[in-house]
C-alpha positions in Angstrom: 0.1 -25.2 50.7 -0.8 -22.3 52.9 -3.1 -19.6 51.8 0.1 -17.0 52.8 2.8 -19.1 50.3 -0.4 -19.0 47.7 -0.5 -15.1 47.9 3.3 -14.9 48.2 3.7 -17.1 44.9 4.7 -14.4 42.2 2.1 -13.8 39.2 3.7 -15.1 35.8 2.3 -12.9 32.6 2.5 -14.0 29.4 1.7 -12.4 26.3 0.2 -14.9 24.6 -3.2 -13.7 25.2 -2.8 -10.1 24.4 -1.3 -11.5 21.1 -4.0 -14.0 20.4 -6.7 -11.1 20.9 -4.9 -9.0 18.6 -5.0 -11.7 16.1 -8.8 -11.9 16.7 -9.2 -8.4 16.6 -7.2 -8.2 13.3 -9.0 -11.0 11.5 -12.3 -9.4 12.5 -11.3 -6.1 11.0 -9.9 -7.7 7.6 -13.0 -9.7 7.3 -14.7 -6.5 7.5 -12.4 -4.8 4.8 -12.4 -7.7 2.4 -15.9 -8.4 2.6 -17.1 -4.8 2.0 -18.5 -4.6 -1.7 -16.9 -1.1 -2.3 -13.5 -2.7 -1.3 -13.8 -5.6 -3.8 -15.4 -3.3 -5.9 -12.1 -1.5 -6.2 -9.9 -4.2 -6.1 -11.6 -5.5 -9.2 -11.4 -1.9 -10.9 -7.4 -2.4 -10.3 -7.4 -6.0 -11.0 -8.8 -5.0 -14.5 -6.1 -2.3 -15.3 -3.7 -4.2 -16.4 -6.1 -6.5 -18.4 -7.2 -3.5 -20.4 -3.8 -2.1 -20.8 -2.4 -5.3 -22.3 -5.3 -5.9 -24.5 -4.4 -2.2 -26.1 -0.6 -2.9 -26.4 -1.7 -5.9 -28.2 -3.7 -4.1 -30.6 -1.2 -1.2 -31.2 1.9 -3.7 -31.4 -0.3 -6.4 -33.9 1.8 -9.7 -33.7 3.8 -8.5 -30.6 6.7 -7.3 -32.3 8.5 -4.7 -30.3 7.5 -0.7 -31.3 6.4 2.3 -30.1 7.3 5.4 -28.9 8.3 4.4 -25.3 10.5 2.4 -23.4 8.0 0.7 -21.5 5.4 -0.3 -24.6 8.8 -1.9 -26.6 9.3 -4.1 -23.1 6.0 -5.1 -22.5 5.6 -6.3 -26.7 8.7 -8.3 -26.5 7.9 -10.1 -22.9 4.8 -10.0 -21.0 6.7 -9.7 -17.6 7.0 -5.9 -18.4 3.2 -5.5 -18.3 3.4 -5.5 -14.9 5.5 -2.9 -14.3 4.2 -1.1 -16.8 0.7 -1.2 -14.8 2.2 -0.2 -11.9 3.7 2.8 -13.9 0.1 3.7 -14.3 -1.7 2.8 -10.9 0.6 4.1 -8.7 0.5 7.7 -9.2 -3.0 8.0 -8.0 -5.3 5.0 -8.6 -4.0 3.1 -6.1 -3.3 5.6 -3.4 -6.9 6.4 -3.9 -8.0 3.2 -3.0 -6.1 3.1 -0.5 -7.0 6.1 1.0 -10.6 4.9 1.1 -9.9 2.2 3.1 -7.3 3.9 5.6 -9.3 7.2 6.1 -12.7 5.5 7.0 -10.8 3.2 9.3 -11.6 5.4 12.3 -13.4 8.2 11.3 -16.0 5.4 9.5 -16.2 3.7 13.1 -17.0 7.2 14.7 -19.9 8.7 12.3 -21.5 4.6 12.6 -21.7 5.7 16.4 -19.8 2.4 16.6 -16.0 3.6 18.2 -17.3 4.1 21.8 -18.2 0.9 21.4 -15.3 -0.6 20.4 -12.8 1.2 23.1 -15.5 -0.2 25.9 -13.9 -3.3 24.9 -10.5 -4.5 26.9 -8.5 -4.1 23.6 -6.9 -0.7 24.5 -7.0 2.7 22.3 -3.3 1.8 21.3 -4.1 -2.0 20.2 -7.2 -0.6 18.6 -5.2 1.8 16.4 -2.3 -0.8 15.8 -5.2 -3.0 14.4 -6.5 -0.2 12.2 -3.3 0.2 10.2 -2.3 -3.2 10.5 -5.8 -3.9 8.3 -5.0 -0.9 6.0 -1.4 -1.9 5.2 -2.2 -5.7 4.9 -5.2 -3.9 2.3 -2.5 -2.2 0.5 -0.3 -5.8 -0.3 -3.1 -7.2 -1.4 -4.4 -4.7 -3.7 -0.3 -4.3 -5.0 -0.4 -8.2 -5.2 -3.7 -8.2 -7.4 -2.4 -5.7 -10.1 0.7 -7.7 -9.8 -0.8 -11.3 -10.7 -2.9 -9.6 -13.1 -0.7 -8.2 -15.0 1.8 -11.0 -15.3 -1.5 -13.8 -16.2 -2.3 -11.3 -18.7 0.8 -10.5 -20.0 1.9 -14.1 -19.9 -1.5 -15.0 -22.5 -1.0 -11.8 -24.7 2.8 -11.4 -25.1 6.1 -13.6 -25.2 7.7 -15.4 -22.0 11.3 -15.1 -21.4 14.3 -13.5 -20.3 13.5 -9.9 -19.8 15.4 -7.1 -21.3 15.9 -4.1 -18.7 16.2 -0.1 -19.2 19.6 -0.6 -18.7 20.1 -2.7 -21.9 21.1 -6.1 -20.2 18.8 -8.9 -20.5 17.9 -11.2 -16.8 16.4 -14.7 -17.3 12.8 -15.1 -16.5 13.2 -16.7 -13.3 15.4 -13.5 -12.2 12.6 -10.9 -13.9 9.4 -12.9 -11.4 12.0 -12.1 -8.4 12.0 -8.5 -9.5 8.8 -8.1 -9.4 8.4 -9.2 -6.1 10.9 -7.3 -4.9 8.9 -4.5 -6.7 5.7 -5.2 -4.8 7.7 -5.4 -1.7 8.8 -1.4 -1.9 5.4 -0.4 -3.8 3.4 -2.1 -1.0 5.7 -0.3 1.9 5.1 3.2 0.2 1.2 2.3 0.2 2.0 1.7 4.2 3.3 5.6 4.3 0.2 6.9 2.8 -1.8 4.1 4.8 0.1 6.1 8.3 -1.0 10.0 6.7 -4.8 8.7 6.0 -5.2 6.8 9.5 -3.4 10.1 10.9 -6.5 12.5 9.5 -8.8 9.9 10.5 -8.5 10.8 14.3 -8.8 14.4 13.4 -12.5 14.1 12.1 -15.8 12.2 12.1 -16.2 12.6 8.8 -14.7 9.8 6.0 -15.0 11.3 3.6 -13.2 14.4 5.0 -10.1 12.3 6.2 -10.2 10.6 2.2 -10.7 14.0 0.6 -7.8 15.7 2.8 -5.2 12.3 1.7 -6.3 12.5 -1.8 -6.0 16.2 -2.1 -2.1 15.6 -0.3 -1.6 13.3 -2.8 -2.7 15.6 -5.8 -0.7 18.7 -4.4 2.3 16.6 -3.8 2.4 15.3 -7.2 2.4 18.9 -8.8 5.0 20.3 -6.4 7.2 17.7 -7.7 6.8 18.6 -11.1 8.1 22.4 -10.3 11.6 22.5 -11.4 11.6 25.6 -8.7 10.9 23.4 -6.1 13.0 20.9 -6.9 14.5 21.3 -3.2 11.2 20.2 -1.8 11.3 16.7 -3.8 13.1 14.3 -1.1 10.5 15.4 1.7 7.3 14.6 -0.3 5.9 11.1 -0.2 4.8 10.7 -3.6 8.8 11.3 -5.1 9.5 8.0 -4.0 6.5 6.4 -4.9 8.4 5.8 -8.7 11.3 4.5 -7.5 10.6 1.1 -8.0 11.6 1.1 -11.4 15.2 0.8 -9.7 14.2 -2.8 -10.1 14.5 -2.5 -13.8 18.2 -1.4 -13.6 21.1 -3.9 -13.6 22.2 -3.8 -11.0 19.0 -3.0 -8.9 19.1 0.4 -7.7 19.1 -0.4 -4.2 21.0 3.1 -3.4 17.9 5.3 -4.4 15.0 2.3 -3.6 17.0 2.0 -0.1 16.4 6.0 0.5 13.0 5.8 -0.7 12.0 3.2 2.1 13.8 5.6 4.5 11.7 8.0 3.3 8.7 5.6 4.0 9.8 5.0 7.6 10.0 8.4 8.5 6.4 9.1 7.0 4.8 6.1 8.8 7.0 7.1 12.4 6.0 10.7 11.8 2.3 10.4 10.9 1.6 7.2 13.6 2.6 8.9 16.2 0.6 12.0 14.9 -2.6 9.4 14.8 -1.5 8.0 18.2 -1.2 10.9 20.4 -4.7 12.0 18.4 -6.7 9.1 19.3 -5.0 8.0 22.9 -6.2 11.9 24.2 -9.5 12.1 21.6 -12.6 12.5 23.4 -14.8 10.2 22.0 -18.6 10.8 22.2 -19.7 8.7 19.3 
């Protein structure tokens, strides 16, 4: 063959390797994440949660017989499958978007006060493969740390409490088999609202070099989210903040599931992670970066 039909010969691309790098690059930066004592640190904080919660519903109900004042402490007596929902009840408020927060703000202003980012983007990975890598880590973080409570709760509800069909907030009782599929579907729509706040934390991450700044200024969203939505005048605001759909996974508990209000509450998700991404993008693919 000539050395003009070599040159003529049209160049095939594939993607395989820009995947495969991604993969690598992913894997490096969740090794990071996962190996990081403060991270485990806090995913053992969570992990205990629901431990300590069902070892005091076992001491207030005695012999597990269904009582108390609230809906949630009668379900989690009579079956132990409620004490995970009941955990998430408690975390997700604030102890786990917290957590997560930790992990999402120092993603890149953590690499920039190291003096580490200019290193990375010398790399052939690309400012917008690096960034896809950064929330990628953060919302993969955010199942996991969902999962743990998750497992948690039901291992520890499962030694502490009865095992069986489930009676729901409607009044209608699901076998036991249906109740585990609820609470995946439950980890499902907790874990996609962690990916939301994951989007608004990576977002204030490329507008400082500071962590703790970017965690602080999540947190503090969090915090003044949470009380707007508790002002009955501002009850017009409610759809548009994050954390008002944060609760709606107890649509799971509902027969049948609430998918009306849990499907506007992943809409709701979507819009946060479109509009805050592409907040974070058009930061970091026009940030000078000199660290």
């Amino acid at each position: 063959m000539s050395t003009v039909e070599t040159r003529a010969r049209p160049v095939v691309r594939t993607r395989r390797p820009v995947l495969v790098s991604f993969g690598r690059l992913l894997g490096s930066e969740l090794g990071l994440t996962f190996r990081r004592p403060r991270n485990l640190a806090m995913l053992a904080v969570l992990g205990a949660v629901p431990v300590l919660i069902g070892v005091v519903l076992r001491i207030v109900t005695g012999d597990g017989a269904a009582g108390g004042p609230e809906a949630m402490l009668s379900m989690v007596a009579g079956n132990g499958l409620a004490l995970t929902f009941a955990s998430m009840f408690v975390l997700v408020p604030l102890l786990l978007p917290v957590t997560l927060a930790v992990v999402a703000g120092d993603s890149v202003a953590g690499e920039a006060s190291l003096g580490t980012l200019r290193y990375l983007l010398t790399a052939p990975a690309g400012r917008t493969r690096l960034l896809a890598v950064k929330y990628a880590n953060a919302v993969i973080f955010g199942f996991a740390v969902t999962s743990v409570v998750a497992l948690t709760a039901l291992v520890t509800g499962f030694l502490l409490f009865p095992a069986g069909p489930i009676t729901l907030l409607s009044g209608s009782t699901v076998p036991l088999a249906e109740g585990l599929l609820r609470v995946l579907i439950m980890i499902g729509y907790v874990g996609v609202g962690m990916a939301a706040l994951a989007a608004v934390a990576l977002a204030f991450s490329t507008l400082t070099e500071v962590p703790i700044g970017a965690i602080a200024a999540t947190v503090v969203l969090v915090v003044i989210a949470q009380v707007l939505g508790t002002i009955p005048q501002l009850s017009v605001l409610q759809p548009y903040l994050l954390t008002s759909w944060w609760g709606s996974f107890d649509g799971v508990l509902r027969d049948p599931v609430a998918t009306g209000e849990m499907g506007e509450g992943l809409l709701a998700f979507g819009a946060y992670i479109v509009l805050f991404g592409s907040i974070a993008w058009a930061r970091f693919g026009s940030r000078d970066v000199t660290s």
